[in-house]
C-alpha positions as CSV (number, residue, x, y, z in Angstrom):
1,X,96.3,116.4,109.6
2,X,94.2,115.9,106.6
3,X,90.8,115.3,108.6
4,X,91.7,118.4,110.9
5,X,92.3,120.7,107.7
6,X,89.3,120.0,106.3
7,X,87.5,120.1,109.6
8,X,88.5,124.0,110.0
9,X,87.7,124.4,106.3
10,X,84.0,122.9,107.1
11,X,83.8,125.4,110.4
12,X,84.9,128.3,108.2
13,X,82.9,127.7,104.8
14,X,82.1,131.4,104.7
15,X,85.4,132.6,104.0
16,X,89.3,131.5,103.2
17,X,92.1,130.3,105.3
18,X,94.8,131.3,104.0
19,X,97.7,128.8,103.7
20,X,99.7,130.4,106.0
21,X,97.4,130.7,108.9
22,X,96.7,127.1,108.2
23,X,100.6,126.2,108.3
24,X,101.0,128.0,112.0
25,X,97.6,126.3,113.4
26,X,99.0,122.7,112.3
27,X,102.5,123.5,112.7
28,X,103.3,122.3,109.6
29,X,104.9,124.0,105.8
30,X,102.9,125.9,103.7
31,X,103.9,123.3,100.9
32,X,102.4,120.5,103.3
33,X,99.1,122.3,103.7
34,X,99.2,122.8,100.1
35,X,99.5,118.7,99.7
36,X,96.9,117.6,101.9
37,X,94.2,120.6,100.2
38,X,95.3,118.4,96.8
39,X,95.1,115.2,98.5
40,X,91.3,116.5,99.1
41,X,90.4,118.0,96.1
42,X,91.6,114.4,94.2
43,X,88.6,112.8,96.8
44,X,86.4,115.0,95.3
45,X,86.2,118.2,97.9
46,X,85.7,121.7,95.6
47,X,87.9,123.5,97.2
48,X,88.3,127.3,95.7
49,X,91.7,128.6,96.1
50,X,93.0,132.7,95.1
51,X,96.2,134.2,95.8
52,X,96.4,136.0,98.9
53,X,93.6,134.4,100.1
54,X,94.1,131.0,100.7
55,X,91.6,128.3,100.6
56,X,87.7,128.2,100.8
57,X,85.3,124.6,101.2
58,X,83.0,125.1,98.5
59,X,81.2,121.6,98.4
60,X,81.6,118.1,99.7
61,X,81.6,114.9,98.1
62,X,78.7,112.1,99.2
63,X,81.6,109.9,99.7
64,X,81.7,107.6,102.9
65,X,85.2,108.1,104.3
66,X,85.3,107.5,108.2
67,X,85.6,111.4,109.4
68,X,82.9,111.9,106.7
69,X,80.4,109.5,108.9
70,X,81.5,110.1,112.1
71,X,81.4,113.8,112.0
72,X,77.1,113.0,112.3
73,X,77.3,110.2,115.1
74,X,75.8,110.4,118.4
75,X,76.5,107.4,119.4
76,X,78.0,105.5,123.0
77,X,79.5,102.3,120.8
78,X,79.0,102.4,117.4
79,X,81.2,103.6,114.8
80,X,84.0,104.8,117.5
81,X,86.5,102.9,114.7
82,X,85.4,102.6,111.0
83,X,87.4,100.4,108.3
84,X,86.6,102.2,105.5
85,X,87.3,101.1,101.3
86,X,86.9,102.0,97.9
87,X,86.4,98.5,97.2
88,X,86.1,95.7,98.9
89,X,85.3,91.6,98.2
90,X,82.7,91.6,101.0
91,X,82.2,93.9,104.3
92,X,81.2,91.1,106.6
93,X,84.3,88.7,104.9
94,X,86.8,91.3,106.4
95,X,84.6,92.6,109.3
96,X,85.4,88.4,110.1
97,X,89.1,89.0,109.9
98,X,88.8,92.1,112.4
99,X,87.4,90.3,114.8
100,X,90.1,87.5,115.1
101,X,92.3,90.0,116.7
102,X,90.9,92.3,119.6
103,X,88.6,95.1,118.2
104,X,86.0,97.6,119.6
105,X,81.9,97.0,120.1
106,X,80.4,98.5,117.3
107,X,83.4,98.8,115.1
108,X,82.1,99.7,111.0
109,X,83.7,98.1,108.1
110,X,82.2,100.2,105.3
111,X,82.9,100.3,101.7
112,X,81.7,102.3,98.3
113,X,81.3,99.1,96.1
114,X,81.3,95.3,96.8
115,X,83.2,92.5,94.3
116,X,81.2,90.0,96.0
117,X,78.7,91.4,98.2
118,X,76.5,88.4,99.3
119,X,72.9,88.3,101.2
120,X,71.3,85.3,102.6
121,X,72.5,81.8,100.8
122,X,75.2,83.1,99.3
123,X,73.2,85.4,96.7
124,X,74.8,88.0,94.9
125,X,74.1,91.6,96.6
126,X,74.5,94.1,93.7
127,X,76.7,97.2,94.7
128,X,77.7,99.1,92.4
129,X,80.4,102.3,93.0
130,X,78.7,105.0,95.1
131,X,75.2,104.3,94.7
132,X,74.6,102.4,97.6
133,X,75.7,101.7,101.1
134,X,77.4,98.7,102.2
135,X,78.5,98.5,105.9
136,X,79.3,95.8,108.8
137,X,78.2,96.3,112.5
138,X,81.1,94.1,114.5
139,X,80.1,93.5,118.2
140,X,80.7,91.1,120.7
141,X,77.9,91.4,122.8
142,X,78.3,89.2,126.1
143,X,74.9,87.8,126.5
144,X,73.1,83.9,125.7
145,X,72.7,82.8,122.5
146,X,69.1,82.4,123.2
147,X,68.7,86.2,122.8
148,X,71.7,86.4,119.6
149,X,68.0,86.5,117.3
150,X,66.9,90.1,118.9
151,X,70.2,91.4,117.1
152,X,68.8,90.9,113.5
153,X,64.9,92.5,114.9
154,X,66.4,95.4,116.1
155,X,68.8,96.2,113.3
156,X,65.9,95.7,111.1
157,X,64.0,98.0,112.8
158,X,66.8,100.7,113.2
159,X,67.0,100.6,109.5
160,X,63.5,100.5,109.0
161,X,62.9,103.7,111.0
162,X,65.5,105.6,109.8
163,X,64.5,105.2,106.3
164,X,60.9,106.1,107.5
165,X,61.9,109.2,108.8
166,X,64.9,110.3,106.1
167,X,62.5,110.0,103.0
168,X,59.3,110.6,105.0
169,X,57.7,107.3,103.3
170,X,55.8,103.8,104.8
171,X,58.7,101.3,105.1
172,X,58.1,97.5,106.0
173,X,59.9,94.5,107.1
174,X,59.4,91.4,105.5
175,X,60.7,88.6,108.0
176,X,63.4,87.9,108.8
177,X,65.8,90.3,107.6
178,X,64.3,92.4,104.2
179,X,63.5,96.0,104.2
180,X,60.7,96.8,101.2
181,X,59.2,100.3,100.2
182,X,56.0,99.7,98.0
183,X,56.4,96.3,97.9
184,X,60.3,96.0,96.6
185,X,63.7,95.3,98.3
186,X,65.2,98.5,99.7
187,X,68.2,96.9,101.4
188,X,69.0,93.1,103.2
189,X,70.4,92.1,106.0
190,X,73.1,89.7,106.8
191,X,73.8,88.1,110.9
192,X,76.7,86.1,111.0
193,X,77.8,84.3,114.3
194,X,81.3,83.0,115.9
195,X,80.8,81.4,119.4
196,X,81.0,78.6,121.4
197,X,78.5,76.6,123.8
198,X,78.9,79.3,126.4
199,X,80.3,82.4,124.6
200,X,79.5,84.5,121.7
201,X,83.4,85.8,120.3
202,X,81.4,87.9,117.3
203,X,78.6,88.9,115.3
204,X,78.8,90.5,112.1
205,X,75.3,92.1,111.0
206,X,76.0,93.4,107.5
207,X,73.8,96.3,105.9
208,X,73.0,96.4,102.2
209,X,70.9,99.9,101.1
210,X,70.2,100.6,97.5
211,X,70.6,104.2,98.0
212,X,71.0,105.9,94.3
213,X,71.0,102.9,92.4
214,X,68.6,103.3,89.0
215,X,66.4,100.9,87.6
216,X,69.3,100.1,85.1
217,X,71.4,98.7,87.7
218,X,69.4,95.6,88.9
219,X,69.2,92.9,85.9
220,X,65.8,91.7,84.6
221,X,64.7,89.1,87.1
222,X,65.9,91.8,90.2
223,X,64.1,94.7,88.7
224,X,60.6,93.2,89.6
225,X,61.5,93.1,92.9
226,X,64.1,95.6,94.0
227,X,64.0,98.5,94.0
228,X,66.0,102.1,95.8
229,X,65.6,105.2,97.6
230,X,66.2,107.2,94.4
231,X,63.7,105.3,92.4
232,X,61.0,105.4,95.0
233,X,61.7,109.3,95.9
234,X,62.3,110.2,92.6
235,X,65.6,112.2,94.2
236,X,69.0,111.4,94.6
237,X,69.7,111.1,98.8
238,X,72.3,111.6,100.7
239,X,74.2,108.9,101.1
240,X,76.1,109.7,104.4
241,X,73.1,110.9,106.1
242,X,71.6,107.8,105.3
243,X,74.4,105.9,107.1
244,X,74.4,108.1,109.9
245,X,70.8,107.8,110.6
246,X,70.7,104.3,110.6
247,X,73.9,104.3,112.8
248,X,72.4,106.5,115.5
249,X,69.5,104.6,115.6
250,X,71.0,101.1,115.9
251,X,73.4,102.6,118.6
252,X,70.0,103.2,120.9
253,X,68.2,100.3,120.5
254,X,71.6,98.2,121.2
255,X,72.2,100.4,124.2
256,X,69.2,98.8,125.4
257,X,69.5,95.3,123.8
258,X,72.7,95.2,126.0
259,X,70.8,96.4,129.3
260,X,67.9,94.2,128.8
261,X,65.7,97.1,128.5
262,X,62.7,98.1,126.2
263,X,62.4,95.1,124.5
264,X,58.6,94.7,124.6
265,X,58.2,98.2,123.1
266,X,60.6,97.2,120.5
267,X,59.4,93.7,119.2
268,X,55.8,95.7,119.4
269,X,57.2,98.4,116.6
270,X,59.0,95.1,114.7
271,X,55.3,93.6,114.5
272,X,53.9,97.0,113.7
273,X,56.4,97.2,110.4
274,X,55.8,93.8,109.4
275,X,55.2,93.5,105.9
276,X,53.8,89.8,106.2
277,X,51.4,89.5,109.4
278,X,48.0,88.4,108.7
279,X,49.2,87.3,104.7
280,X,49.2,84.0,103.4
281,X,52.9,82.9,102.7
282,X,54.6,80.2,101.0
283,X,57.8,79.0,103.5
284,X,60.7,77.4,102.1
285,X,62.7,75.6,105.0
286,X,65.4,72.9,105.4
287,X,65.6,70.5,103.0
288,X,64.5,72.8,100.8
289,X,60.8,71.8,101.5
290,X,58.1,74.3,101.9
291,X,54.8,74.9,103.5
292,X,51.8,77.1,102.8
293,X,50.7,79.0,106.0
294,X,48.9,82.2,106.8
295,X,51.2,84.3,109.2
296,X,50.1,85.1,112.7
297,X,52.6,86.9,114.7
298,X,56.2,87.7,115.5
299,X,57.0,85.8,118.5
300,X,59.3,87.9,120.8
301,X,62.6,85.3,119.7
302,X,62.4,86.5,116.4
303,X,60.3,83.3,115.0
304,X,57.4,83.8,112.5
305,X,53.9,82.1,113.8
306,X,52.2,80.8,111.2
307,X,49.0,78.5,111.2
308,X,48.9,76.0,108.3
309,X,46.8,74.8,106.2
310,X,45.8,71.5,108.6
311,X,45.1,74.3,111.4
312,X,48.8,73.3,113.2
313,X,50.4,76.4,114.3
314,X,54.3,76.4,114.3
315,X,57.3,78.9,115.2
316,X,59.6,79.1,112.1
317,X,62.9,80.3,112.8
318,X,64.3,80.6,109.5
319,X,63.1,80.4,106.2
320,X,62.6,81.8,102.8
321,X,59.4,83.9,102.6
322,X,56.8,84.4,99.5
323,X,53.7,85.3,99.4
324,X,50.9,83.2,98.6
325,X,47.5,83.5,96.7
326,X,45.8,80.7,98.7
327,X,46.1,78.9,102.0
């Protein structure tokens, strides 16, 4: 009842509803309506209310509760079913203990702050209360794990263009799974997998955005290279239209991931956003070794061409990315 209240408040914002009219539309007391408009005004909806007249929708909070995000979706799979928290130890740790019991294809685990929000290698992904955004994409696409890979480009480049077209600002990708603005770390992304030989049960693809975070936030040795959409705007955003953007985006290109369609077109945009073709890198791989290369291409699995320094060239698959002075 809560989320259809305030959805007839929203459609009405213009004038009040008085409790009474709301108590016959809902079938419900006049003391229950009078609950769930407290209920919303504790989540942080200003919500004017005079004798006689009932109860006007003055302003919403940029909070990310599930009706919040999916009253802006336009999308076949995604975000049908969001998880949503307050706080929570990680978004892809729980979106992992969804998925062990039959869930949806594009079911959201989303969350205002992380206790221990984690990127790539187990490093710390800062997320502090409502300033950033901090969401799991579950799916369980049916297809062969030589093509699991495309997942992370195209939810790179969802996020990517969505950014670029919210704050109207050059956003890159730096290989294989950082989004930068001006050279600094807007937001990471995390692919986990569960499968077998011949079958993929899951994939978790969490999204970390510094939305409103300020400098303050990020410690000394992050500052240098982080950064968020408030600092590099200069403006607080929009939190949930952030999210929605990126949602709506994600939900075409996997549309076509799933139907095996458009994928030239969109490994062509990935290589068009890519922060690191034609630089000279430093590569960190297994064993923690690394190489010094200069970066070629994106090959259309995902793997970074690089030519090193003897003239070999060689398709990295993972790695740790730097650039490089000299080659």
């Amino acid at each position: 009842m809560k989320e259809k209240i305030l959805k007839l408040l929203k459609e009405n914002k213009t004038q009040y509803l008085s409790g009474e009219y709301l108590s016959t539309v809902f079938g419900v007391s006049r003391t229950a309506v009078w609950k769930v408009i407290k209920q919303l005004q504790e989540e942080g909806y200003i919500i004017q209310s005079k004798t006689k007249l009932g109860y006007k929708l003055v302003e919403s909070p940029d909070n990310l509760y599930s009706y919040e995000i999916q009253e802006g979706l336009r999308t076949k799979r995604i975000g049908k079913n969001i998880y949503y928290f307050e706080e929570i130890d990680s978004t892809n740790d729980y979106g992992k203990i969804v998925a062990q019991k039959p869930f949806e294809d594009g079911d959201i685990i989303i969350a205002e702050s992380q206790k221990k929000g984690r990127g790539r290698f187990s490093r710390e992904w800062v997320s502090p209360m409502r300033k950033g955004a901090y969401l799991s994409i579950l799916l369980k696409p049916q297809i062969s794990f030589e093509k699991i890979t495309r997942l992370t480009i195209i939810t790179a480049l969802a996020v990517c263009s969505a950014l670029e077209d919210y704050i109207q600002k050059k956003v890159e990708i730096k290989w294989p799974n950082d989004i930068l603005i001006n050279q600094k770390k807007i937001c990471g992304i995390l692919t986990e997998i569960s499968g077998e030989v011949d079958k993929i049960n899951y994939v978790v693809i969490g999204i970390g955005i510094n939305i409103n975070l300020d400098i303050e936030d990020f410690d000394e040795s992050l500052a240098a290279k982080a950064s968020s959409l408030k600092i590099e705007t200069g403006k607080i955003q929009k939190r949930k239209e952030v999210v929605q953007k990126i949602l709506n985006i994600f939900d075409q290109y996997y549309d076509d991931f799933l139907n095996d369609e458009n994928y030239e077109s969109i490994i062509d945009e990935y290589r068009k956003k890519s922060y690191l073709i034609g630089k000279n890198v430093e590569v960190k791989i297994y064993n923690n070794d690394s190489i010094r290369a200069r970066v070629l291409d994106i090959e259309k699995n995902g793997a970074l061409k690089v030519e090193l320094e003897n003239g070999e060239i060689r398709d990295l698959l993972s790695g740790e990315v730097t650039l490089s002075t000299s080659f």
